[in-house]
C-alpha positions in Angstrom: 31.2 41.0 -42.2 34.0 42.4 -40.6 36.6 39.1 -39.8 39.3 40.9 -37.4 40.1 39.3 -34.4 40.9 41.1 -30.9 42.7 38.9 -27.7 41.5 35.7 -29.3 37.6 36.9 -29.4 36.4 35.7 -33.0 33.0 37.2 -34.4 30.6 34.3 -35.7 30.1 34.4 -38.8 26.6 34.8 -39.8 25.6 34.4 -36.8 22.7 36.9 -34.9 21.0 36.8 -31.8 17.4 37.9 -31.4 18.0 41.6 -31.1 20.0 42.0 -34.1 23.1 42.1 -32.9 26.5 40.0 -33.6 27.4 37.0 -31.5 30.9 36.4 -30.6 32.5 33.2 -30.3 35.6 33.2 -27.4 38.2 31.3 -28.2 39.5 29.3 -24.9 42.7 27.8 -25.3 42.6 24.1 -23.6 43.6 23.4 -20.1 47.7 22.1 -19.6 47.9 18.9 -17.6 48.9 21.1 -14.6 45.8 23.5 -14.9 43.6 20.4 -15.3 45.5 18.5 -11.9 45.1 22.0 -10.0 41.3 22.6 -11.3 40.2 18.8 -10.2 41.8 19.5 -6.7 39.5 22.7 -6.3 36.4 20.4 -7.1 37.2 17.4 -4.9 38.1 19.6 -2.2 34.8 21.8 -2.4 33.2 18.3 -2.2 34.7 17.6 1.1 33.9 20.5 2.3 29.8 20.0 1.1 29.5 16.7 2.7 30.7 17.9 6.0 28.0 20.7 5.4 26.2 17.6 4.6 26.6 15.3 7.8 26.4 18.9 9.9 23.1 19.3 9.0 22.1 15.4 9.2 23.5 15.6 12.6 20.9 18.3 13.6 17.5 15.9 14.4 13.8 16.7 13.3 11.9 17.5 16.4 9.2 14.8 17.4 7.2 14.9 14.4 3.5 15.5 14.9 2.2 12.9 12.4 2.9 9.2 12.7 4.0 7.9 9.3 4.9 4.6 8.1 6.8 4.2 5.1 5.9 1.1 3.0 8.9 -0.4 0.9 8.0 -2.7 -1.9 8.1 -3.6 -5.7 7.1 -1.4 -8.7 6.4 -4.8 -10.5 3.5 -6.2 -8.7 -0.1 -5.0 -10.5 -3.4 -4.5 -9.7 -5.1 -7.5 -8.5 -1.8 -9.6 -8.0 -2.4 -10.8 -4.3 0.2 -9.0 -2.8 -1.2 -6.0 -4.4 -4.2 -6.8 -2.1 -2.4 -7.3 0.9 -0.5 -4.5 0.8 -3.4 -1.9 0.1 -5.2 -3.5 3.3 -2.5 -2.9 5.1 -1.9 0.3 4.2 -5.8 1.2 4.5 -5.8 -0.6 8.2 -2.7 2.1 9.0 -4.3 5.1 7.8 -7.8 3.9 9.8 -5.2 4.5 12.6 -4.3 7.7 11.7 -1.2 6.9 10.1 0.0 8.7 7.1 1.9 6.9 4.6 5.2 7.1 2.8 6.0 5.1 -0.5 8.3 5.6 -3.6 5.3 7.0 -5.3 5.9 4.8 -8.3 3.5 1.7 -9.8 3.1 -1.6 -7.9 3.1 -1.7 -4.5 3.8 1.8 -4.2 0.6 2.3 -5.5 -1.2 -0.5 -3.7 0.0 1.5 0.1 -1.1 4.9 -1.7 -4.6 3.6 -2.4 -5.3 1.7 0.3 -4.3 4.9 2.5 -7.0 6.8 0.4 -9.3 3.9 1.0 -8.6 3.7 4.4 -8.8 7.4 5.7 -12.4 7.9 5.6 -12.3 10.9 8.0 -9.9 12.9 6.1 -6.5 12.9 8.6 -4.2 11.3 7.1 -1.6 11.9 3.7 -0.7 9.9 1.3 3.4 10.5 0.8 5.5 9.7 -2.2 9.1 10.2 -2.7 10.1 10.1 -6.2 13.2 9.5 -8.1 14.3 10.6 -11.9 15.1 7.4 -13.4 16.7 6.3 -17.0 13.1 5.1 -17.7 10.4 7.6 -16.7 8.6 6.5 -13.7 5.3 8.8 -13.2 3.9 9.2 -10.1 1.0 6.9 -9.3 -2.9 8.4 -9.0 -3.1 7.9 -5.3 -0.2 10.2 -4.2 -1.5 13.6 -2.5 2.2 15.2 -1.6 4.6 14.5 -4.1 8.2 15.3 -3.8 10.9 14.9 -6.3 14.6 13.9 -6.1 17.0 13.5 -8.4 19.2 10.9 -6.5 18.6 7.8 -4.5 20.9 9.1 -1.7 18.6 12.2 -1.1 15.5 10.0 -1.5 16.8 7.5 0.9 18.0 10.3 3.2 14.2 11.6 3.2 12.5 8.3 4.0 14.3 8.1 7.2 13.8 11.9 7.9 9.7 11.4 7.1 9.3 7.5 9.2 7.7 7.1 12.6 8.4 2.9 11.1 9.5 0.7 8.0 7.3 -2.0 6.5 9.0 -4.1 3.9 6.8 -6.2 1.2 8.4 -8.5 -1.3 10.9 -6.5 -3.7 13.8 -6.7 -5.3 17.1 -4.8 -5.2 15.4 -1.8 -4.7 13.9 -3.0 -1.5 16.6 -4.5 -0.2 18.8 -1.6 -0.5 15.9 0.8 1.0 15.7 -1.9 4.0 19.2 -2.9 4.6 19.9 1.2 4.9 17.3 1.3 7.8 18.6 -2.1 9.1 22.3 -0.5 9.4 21.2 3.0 11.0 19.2 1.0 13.8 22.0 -1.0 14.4 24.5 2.2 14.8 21.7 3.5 17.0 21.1 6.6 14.3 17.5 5.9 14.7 15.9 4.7 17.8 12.7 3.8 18.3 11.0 3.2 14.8 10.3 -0.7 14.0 11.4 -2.2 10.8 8.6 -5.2 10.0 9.6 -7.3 7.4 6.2 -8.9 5.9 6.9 -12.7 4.0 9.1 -15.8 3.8 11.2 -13.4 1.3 13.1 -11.3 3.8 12.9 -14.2 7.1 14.8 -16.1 5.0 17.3 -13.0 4.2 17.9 -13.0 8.0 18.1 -16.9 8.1 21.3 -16.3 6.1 22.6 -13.4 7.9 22.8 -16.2 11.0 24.3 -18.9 8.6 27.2 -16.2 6.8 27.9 -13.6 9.7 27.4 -15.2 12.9 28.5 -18.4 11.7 31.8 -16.9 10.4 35.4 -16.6 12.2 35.5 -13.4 13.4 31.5 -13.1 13.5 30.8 -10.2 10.5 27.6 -9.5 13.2 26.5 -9.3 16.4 23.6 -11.6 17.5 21.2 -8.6 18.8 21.4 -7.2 15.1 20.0 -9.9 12.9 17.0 -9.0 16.1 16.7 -5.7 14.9 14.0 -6.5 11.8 11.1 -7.8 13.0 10.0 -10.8 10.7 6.2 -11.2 10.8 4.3 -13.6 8.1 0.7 -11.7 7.8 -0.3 -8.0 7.5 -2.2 -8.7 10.3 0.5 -9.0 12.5 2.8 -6.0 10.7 -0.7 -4.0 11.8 -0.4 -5.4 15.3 3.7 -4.7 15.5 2.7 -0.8 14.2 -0.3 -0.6 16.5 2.2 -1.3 19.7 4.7 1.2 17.7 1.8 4.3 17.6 0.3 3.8 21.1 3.8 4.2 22.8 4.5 6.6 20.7 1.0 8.8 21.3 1.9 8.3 25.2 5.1 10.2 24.7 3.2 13.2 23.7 0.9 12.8 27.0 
């Protein structure tokens, strides 16, 4: 083995790659403090310059979709035969009756419930069954009901899809999850980013979120809200009535298209 070393390139020793042939190990010297700042200021300002690429395209609005989908927000925990679980799969098979398709997290629990009642519900074949998955510390497999699956490797990109994907927003009992996936829809209807598109929150759970919403940010001096925003969710206590709220939703927005 042959142990000279040219311009700081080192041969490894006893070291072969599969055609036979001698790797080399390169020596790179570590960055100086200066080289480090000067490197970290390249990154951070390609980064500003990807989120205005970013917010350029966000700007640019999906034309009037030609399916009217409802994305169903809710907990991974709840199981099979939990009543919730129920609810939430008659709801979902009620929409798709309608020719809705739906949109979930395509994950267990309630997820799944909207995912099966949608296959339960579409008995003439029109309608999808969405889910928008997310790589998690824990693996979280997609659930048996989902018929187009996407992947995404961040909650930002997922969120950013289930407001590109909804015609409307149904949230069922959750946790943080769901309350981060419905206060995001909450805030871009109230900055007028999306128009049109219902957000029906189903159970004493999220009235009682907007109950404190009047006692901490109108009650406040200055008021943290306006009045007309803790209106924008639309607080319902039955499926039924999140079916009747949608139904309203899909008629005026079939006569658009007349």
């Amino acid at each position: 083995m042959n142990d000279r070393q040219d311009n700081g390139i080192e041969k490894a020793e006893d070291t072969l790659v599969d055609n036979g042939t001698e790797a080399i190990r390169i020596r790179t010297p570590a960055l100086s403090s200066e080289d480090a700042r000067l490197t970290y200021k390249v990154i951070e300002s390609s980064l500003r310059e990807l989120w205005e690429v970013v917010d350029n395209l966000s700007a640019v609005l999906p034309p009037r979709p030609t399916y009217y989908r409802v994305t169903m927000f809710g907990s991974s925990r709840i199981r099979p035969g939990d009543q919730l679980y129920e609810d939430v799969k008659r709801l979902s098979a009620e929409l798709a009756a309608m020719g809705c398709d739906i949109v979930t997290g395509g994950g267990p629990g309630l997820m799944q419930a909207a995912n099966e009642g949608e296959h339960e519900g579409d008995v003439l074949k029109r309608t999808y069954s969405i889910g928008l998955n997310v790589e998690l510390p824990h693996e979280q497999e997609s659930n048996p009901y989902v018929e187009k699956l996407y992947h995404h490797g961040t909650f930002f990109s997922r969120l950013h899809h289930f407001v590109q994907l909804s015609s409307a927003f149904v949230v069922m009992g959750g946790g943080i999850g769901t309350t981060l996936e419905a206060m995001l829809v909450w805030q871009l209807i109230q900055v007028d980013h999306l128009r049109n598109r219902p957000l029906v929150f189903v159970g004493e759970q999220w009235k009682a979120l907007v109950e404190w919403g009047h006692a901490y940010w109108l009650s406040s001096d200055p008021r943290l809200a306006d009045p007309q925003d803790l209106a924008i969710p639309i607080c319902v206590d039955t499926v039924d009535e999140a079916v009747h709220v949608i139904r309203k939703n899909l008629e005026d927005w079939a006569s658009e298209s007349v």
